[in-house]
N, C-alpha and C positions, 0 to 999 in steps of 0.2 A: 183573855186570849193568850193561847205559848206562841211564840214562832221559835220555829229550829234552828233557826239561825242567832237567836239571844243565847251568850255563854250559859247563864244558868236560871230558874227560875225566883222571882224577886218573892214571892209570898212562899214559897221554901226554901230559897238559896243554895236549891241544890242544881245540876247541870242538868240543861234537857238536850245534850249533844243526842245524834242518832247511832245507835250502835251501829260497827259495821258488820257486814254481812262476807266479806274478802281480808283472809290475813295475808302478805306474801313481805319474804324478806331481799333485800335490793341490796347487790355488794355496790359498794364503791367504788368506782375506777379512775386510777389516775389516766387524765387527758395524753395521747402521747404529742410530747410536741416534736416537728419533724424541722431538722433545720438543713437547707441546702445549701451548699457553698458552690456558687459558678465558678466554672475556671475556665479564664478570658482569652491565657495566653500559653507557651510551651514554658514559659520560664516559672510560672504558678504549677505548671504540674511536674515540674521538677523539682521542684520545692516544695511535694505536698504533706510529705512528715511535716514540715515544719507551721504549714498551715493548719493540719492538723492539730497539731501540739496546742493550737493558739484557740483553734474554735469546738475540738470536739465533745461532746454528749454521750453519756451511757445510759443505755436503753435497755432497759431488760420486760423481761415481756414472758407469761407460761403459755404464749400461743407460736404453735409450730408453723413455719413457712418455709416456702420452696424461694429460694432464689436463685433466678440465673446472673451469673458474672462474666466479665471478660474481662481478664488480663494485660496490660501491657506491657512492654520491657523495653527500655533505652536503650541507642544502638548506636554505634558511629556514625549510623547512617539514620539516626532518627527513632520513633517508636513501633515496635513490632505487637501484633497480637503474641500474647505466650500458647505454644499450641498443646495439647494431651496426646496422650496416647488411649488408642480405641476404648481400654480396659478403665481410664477414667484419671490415670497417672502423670505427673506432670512429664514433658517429651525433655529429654538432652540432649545434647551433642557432648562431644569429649571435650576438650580447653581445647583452642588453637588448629583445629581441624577448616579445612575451606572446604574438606565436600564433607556429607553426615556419614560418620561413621568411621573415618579418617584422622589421625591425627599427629601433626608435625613434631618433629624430634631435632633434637642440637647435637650436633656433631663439635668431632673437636677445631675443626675450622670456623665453628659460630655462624653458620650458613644455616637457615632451613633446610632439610633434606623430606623427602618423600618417605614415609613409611617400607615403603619398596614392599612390591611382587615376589611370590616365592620362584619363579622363574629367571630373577635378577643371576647374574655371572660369578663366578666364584671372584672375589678380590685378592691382590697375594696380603703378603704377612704383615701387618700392621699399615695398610692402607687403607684410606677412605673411602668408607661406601655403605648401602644400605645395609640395615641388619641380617634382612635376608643373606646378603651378599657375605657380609662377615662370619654369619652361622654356617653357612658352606664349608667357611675358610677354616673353622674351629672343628668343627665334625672329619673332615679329608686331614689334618694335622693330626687329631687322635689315630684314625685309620693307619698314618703315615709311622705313627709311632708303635700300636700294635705288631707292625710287620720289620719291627727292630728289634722287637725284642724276643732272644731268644735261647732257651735254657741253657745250660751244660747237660751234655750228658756222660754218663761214664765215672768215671772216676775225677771228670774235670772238675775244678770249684766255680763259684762265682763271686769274685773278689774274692775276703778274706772268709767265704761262711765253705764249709764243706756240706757237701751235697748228703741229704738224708740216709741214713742206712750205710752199711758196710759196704766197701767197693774195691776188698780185696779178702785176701783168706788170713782166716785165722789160727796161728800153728801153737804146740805147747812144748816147751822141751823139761826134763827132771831138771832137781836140785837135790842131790843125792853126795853131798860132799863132808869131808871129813879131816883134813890134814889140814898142817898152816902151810898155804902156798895161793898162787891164783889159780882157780879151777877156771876152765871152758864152760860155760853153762850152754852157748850156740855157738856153733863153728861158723864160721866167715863162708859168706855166699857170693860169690862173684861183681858183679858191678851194684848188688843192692846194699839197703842198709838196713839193721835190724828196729824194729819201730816194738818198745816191750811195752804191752799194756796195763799189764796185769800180773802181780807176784806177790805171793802165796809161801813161808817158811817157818819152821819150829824149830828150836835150838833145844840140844838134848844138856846144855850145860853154861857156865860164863865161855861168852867167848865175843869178841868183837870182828865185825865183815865192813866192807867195802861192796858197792856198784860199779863198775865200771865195763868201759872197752878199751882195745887196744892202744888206744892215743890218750886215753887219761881215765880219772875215777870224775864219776857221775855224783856221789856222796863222799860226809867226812865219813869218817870213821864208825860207825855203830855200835855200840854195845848193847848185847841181848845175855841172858840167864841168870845174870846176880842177882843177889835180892836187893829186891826194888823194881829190880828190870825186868822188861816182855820176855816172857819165854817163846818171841816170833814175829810173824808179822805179815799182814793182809791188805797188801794197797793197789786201788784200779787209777790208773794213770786217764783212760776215757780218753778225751780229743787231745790228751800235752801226752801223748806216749814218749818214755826216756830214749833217743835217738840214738844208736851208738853210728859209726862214722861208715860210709861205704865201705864192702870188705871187709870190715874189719869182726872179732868174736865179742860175743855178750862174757862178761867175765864177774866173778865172786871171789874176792881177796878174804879168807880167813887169816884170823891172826891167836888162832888156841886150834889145836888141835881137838876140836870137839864135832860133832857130827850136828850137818846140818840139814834139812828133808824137805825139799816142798818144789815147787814148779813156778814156771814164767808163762805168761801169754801173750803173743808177738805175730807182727804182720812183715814183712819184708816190702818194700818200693824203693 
């Protein structure tokens, strides 16, 4: 007689197990152990990093779950739920604000002051008061300053800069001279003075000149047409024009009787 339940048969020695009829394969899972920590008193949930540190477990797990939390946050006055905002972010306030949205500033007195109202009073000039108040005082000071400041016009300067562009006329007299003596180049104008800008001359030979007016020479000596030397000369004076003295004439001291040919450019004031 077999029974199915003998490992194998003795007059074959071979197994009369019963084949099965079901294959299926069974994962493994580790148990998850769950460990809770009571907490008794406020002085243990203040301290819960550190109970943490002492007892905690890592859990990992490939199943997804929903958990709901609440928050708490320590306070002078004890523990607060932490609240969100609608959208799901955590809520703030500023640092040091007492109402939400609000937030206290230091002056230079070390006093809390209020943020202040844009309807706050203008402050005068380096006194105390809200920013509001101060930004009044900063804005009305520009204003104050705006309405000081005010061009030249005419011929006026401001300080030492002269004012853009030309703000008198521009005259030209010849250089048409030829003997050793001082020529006239501008005759003397009444209470002005000759202001020369601009002079322009060619020398038909050697001969040495002088600049001047009637109270002195503006240059040494010059030498023009030997060899080596300019046969002339082309110079713009621009903002330093050679000033000769009120009244008095623009003048060209030759010293060779040689011919000399060109122009000046000159303002009178």
């Amino acid at each position: 007689m077999d029974y199915l339940d003998k490992p194998f048969e003795v007059s074959t020695g071979s197994g009369r197990r019963p084949t099965p009829t079901t294959f299926e394969h069974l994962r493994g899972y580790v148990a998850l152990v769950k460990q809770f920590l009571k907490i008794t008193n406020v002085t243990e949930l203040t301290d819960i990093n550190e109970i943490l540190n002492q007892t905690a477990s890592l859990y990992i797990s490939n199943e997804i779950s929903r958990v709901i939390a609440q928050l708490a946050g320590e306070t002078p006055l004890g523990f607060e739920t932490i609240q969100s905002t609608v959208d799901g972010a955590l809520h703030v306030y500023p640092v040091g604000g007492t109402t939400p949205g609000y937030t206290d500033i230091k002056i230079e007195d070390g006093d809390d002051e209020a943020l202040g109202a844009i309807a706050d009073a203008i402050v005068a000039a380096g006194a105390v008061g809200t920013i509001s108040a101060k930004l009044r005082r900063l804005t009305q000071g520009i204003e104050d300053l705006k309405s000081l400041l005010v061009l030249a016009s005419g011929s006026n300067l401001i300080g030492r800069v002269q004012v853009q562009g030309l703000s008198h006329t521009v005259l030209t007299a010849p250089i048409n001279i030829a003997t050793i003596a001082t020529h006239d180049i501008i005759a003397a104008v009444g209470s002005v003075a000759h202001h020369i800008t601009s002079i322009c001359f060619t020398v038909e030979g050697e001969v040495d000149l002088t600049l001047r007016d009637e109270t002195g020479a503006f240059t040494g000596v010059m030498d023009f047409g030997a060899e080596g030397e300019p046969k002339g000369m082309t110079h713009t004076h621009e903002l330093t024009p050679l000033k000769c003295h009120v009244n008095e004439k623009f003048q060209i001291t030759l010293g060779h009787a040689i011919q000399v040919s060109g122009y000046v450019t000159y303002y009178d004031a």
